[in-house]
N, C-alpha and C positions, 0 to 999 in steps of 0.2 A: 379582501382586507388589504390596505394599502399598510406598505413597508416605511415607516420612519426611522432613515438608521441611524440616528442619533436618541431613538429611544426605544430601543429594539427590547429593552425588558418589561416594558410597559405594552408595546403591541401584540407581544407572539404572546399566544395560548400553544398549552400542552397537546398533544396528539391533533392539532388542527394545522389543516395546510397552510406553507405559511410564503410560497413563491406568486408573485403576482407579476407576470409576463408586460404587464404595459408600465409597470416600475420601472424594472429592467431595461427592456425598451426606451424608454425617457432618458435613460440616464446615458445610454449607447446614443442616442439620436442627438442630446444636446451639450455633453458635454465636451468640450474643446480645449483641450490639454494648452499650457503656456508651459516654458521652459522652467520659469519661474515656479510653476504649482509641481509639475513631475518632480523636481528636486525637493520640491516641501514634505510630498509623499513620500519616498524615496528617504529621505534623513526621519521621517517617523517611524518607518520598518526597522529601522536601523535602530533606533532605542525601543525596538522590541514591542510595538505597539500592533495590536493587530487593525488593521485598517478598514475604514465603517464601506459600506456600497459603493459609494460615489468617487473615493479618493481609490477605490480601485477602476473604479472606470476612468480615471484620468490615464491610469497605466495603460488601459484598454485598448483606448483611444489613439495612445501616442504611435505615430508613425514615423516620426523623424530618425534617418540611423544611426545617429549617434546618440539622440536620447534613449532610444532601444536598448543601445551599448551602454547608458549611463544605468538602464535599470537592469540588466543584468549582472553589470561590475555591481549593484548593491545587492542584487541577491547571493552574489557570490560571498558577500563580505558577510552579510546575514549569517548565510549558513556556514559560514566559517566559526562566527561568535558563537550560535547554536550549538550547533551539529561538530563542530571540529572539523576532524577528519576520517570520521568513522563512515563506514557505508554497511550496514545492518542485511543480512543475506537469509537467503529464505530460500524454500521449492515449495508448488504448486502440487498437491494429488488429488487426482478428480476421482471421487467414489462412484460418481453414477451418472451416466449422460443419459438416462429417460427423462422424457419432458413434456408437460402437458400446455406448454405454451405455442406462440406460433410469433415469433418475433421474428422480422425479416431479414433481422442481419446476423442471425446465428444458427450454427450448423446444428446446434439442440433442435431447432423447431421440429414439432409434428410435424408437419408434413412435410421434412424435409426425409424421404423414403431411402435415397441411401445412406442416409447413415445408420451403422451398425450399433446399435444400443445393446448396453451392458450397465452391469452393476457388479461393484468385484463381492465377491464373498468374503469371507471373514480370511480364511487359510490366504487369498490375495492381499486382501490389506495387510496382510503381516508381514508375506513376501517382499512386499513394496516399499511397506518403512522398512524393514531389513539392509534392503537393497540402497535406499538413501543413509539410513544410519554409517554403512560397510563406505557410500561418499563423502561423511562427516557432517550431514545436514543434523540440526539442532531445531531448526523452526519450520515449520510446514503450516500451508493453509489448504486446510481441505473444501472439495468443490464437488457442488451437488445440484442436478437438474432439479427444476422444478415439479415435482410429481409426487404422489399419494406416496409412494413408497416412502419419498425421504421426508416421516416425519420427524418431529421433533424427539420424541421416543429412539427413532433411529440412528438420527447425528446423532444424540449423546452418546449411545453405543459404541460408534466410530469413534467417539473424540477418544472414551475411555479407554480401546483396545488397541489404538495409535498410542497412547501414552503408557499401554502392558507392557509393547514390545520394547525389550534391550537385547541388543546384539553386539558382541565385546565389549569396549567400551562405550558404546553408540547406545545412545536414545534420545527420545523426543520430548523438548522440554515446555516446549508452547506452539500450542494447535489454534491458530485461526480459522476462519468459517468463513464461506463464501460459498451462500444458499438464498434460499425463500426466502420472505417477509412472513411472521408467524405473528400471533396474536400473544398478549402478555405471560398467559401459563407458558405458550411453548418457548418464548424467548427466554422462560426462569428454567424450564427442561435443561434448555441448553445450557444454558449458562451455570447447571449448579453441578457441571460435565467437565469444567474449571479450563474453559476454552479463553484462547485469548482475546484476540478482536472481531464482532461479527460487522463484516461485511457486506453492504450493501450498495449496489449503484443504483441511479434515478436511472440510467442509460443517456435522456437524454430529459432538462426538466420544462422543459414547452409541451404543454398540455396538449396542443393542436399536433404538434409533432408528435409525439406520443402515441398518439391515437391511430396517427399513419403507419409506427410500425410494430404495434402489438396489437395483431388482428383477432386473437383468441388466450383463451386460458386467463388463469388468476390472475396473470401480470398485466391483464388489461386493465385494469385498475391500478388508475395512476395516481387514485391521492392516497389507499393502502399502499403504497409500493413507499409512495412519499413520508409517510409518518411514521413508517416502520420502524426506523432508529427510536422515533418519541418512544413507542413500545419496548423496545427491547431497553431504552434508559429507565423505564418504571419499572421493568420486570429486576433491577439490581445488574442488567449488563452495562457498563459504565464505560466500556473500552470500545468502540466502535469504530468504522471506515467508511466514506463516503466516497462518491466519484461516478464521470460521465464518462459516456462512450463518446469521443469526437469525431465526428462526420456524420453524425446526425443531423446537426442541426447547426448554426452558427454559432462558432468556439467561442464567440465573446460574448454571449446570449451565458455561457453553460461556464465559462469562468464566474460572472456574477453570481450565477444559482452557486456554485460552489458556497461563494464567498457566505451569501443569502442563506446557505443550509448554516453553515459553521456558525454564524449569530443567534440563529431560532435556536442552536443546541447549545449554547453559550445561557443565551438570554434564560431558557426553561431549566436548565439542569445544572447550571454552572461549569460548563466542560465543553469544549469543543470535540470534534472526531481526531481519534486520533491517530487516523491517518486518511489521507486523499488518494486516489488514482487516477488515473485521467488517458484509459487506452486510446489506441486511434483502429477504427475499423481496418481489421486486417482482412486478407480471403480466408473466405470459410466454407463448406458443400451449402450447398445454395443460395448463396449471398443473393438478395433480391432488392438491395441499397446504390442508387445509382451517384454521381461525384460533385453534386450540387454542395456541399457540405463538408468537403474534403481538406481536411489541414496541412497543408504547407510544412517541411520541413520550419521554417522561417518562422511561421505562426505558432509553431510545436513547442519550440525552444522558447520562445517568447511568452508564449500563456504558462508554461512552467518558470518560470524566473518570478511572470507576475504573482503563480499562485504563493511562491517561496517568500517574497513580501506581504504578500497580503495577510499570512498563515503564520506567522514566526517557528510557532511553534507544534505545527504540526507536522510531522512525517508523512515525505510524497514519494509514491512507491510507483517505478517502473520496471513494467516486466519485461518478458525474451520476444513480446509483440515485436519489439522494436530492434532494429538490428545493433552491434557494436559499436559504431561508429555514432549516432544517436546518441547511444547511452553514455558514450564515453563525455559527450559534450554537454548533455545535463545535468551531472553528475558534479558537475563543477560549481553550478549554480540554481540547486534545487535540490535534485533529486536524495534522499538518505535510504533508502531500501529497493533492490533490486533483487530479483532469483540468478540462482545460479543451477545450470546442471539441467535445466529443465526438459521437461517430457510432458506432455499430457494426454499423451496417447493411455486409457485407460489400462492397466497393467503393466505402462512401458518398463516404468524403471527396471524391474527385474530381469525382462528382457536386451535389457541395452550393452549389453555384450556381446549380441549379435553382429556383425561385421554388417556395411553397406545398409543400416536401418533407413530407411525415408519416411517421409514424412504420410501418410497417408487421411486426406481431412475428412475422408467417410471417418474417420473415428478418432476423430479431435475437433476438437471447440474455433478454432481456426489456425493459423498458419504462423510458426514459433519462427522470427528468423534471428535469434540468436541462441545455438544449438550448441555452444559452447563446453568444457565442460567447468565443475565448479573450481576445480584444481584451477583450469587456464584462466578463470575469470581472477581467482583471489590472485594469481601470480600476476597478472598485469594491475591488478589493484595495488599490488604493494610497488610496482613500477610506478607507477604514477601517484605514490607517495602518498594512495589510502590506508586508512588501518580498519581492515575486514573486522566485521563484527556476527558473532553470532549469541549477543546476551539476550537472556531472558530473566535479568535481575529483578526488573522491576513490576513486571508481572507478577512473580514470585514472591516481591515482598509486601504485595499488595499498595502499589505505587503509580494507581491505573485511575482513570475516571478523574475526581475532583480533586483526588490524592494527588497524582501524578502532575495536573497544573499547578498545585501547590511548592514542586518541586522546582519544575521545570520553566514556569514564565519568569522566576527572579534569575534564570540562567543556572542554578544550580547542579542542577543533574549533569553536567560533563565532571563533576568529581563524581558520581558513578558512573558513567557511561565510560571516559577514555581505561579507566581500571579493569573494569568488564570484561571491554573489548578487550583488550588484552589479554586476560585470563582464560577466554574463550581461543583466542586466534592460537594461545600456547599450546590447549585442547589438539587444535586441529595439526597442528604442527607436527604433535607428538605423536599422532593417533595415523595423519591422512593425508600429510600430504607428500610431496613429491622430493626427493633429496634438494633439487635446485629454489622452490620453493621454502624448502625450511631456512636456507641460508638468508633466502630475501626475511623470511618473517623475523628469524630472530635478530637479524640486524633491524628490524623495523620497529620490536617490540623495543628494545634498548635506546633507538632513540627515543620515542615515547615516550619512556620513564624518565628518562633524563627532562624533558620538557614539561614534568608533571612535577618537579621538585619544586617545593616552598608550595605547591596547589594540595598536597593529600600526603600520607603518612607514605612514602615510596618505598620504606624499608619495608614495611606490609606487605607491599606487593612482590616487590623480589622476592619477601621470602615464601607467598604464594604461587608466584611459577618457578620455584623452587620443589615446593611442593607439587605441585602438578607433573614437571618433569621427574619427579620419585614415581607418581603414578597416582597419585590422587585425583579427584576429578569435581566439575561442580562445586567451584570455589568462586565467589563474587562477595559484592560489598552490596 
């Protein structure tokens, strides 16, 4: 099926593959960026326009430094207009590393023999969010091997008894999923488990690649893996995530697929994902991936700015793969969702009061190098003049799926989101965080509000973290 992306609702069909590798191809081979067309693209992002195939491979394309520089200064601005200055915080919990796959660049695979496989039991999982509730997490995305165990019958169990536990004032108010590809009943399982966004990545979307490195199990099957989201959009999940493993295969190959995915779920459903990730191969116990494919710091930064224009409005989420110093720098012009506090060592959290913990990748997914904790990440967020967010407003008010771009593409939703955040960072204030820390946040919230006058009723608010400093809790707009 050849891609026309200028009538991308007239070509894609529902649950059929919709990436065609010599499209892409053509469009990386022939198109030749002018100063003149990069700025043409570049001021469409800007009025909030998501951008067709082609006018992103101009970005692709462009190599000159200071055009580089010109499209990051617009992603910067983008996500300014967007996003403000919120940065949306999250932790990873991994239920179960068995896996009946054999992917060569993860330390899940079968036959990768030392690693130590587990699944926590129930009395663990409760320990665990416990243990992140007692560090003031609020959103978690729970992570599951591929295998018989974790059916759909199963995650729903997990989601519901991750959303039983409260500990003081700690609980979990929105559970993401990062599993399988399921067929439409089990994606309605889940999802009627009242989970937030299921995630799923292509890994890498070059079929011929693909092939090289998923030797065994379900996930060799790359146009299930590919359609997957279609399914879980007919099963009523409408809040989805998309995104590639980089060093696969060539990063400007798998920006396009991105681009190419967010249209097919546009053009069929009316919604794009909502949200992107875009890891880069870390080490992992038996990494069998060699560095033909490997991304550049330079390229990292660059294909994340592109994705922030091309996406207006979607949420791109980078995790503890990536060290500090990274994160710090895309965070400026892209990135809106990071973890904090992270562990993925199955059981870690509870145990992360252990003195001298290290990292051991017989029994993790690969190699965390930003080990921070969440206190140190929010306190330098508000140093550099973030405002940490942990809302789960619009989840809750059912402001997801078709709803949610209804809000969000006219720009609207930063009168819910900058209040939110807010409401939530007061939360954490009150609750968790550090004496030197509270002085940054409340001096942060105060500007804030001050900046939000003649935008939303602001008496409202004050006198909600008002409330919340009484001791209320779970207060949003």
């Amino acid at each position: 099926m050849k891609f026309n992306p200028e009538k991308c609702s007239i070509e894609d069909k529902r649950m059929q593959p919709f990436i065609d590798p010599d499209e892409i191809w053509s469009l990386i081979n022939t198109v030749k960026p002018t100063k003149e067309n990069v700025r043409e693209v570049i001021n469409k992002s800007l009025d909030k326009q998501r951008l067709t195939l082609k006018e992103t491979a101009i970005l692709v394309n462009t190599t000159d430094p200071d055009l580089i520089e010109e499209i990051k200064q617009g992603a910067r601005i983008l996500k300014e207009k967007v996003y403000g200055n919120r940065i949306v915080l999250f932790a990873p919990l991994y239920i179960g590393n068995k896996c009946s796959n054999n992917c060569q660049y993860c330390g899940f695979k079968v036959t990768n023999t030392k690693a130590i496989r587990k699944t926590l039991t129930d009395e663990e999982i409760i320990r665990e969010v416990e243990a992140l509730e007692d560090n003031g997490q609020k959103r978690l995305i729970l992570v599951y091997g591929e295998h018989p165990e974790y059916s759909a019958e199963y995650i729903a169990h997990t989601v519901k008894l991750v959303y039983s536990v409260k500990k003081g004032k700690g609980e979990i108010r929105r559970v993401n999923i990062n599993a399988a590809p399921f067929d439409i009943q089990g994606f309605r399982t889940i999802g009627q488990a009242g989970i937030g966004t299921y995630q799923i990545f292509q890994e890498t979307y070059h079929p011929e690649a693909y092939r090289w490195y998923h030797l065994g199990g379900k996930k060799k099957d790359y146009e299930w893996r590919l359609t997957a989201l279609d399914r879980a959009q007919e099963a009523g999940v409408d809040d989805v995530g998309i995104g590639a493993l980089f060093g696969l295969y060539d990063w400007r190959f798998e920006v396009l697929a991105l681009v190419r995915h967010t249209n097919h779920l546009e053009a069929c459903y009316n919604v794009g994902p909502h949200t992107i990730s875009f890891p880069r191969i870390k080490d992992a116990s038996g990494l069998s991936v060699g560095d033909k494919y490997t991304v550049s710091d330079a390229d990292f930064t660059k294909l994340i700015a592109i994705l922030r224009l091309a996406v207006p409005y979607t949420g791109l989420i980078l995790t503890a793969r990536e060290n500090a110093n990274v994160r710090r720098e895309v965070m400026q012009f892209g990135v809106s969702q990071i973890d904090g506090g992270t562990i993925i060592e199955l059981g870690g959290y509870s145990k992360a009061k252990l003195l001298n913990r290290e990292q051991d990748l017989n029994r993790e997914q690969f190699k965390i190098n930003d080990d921070r904790s969440l206190n140190e990440i929010i306190s330098e967020l508000l140093d550099q003049g973030y405002l940490p967010s942990f809302c789960t407003a619009c989840y809750r008010k059912g402001r997801t799926g078709e709803h949610f771009m209804e809000f969000s593409v006219p720009g609207f939703i930063k009168r819910y989101c900058s209040p939110n955040a807010i409401l939530t960072l007061a939360e954490y204030l009150m609750d968790y965080a550090t004496p030197d820390v509270q002085i940054k946040g409340w001096n942060a919230i105060e500007k804030e509000i001050q900046q939000l006058e003649g935008h939303m009723n602001t008496l409202e608010l004050r006198r909600r973290v008002e409330r919340i400093k009484n001791g209320e809790r779970d207060l949003y707009f």
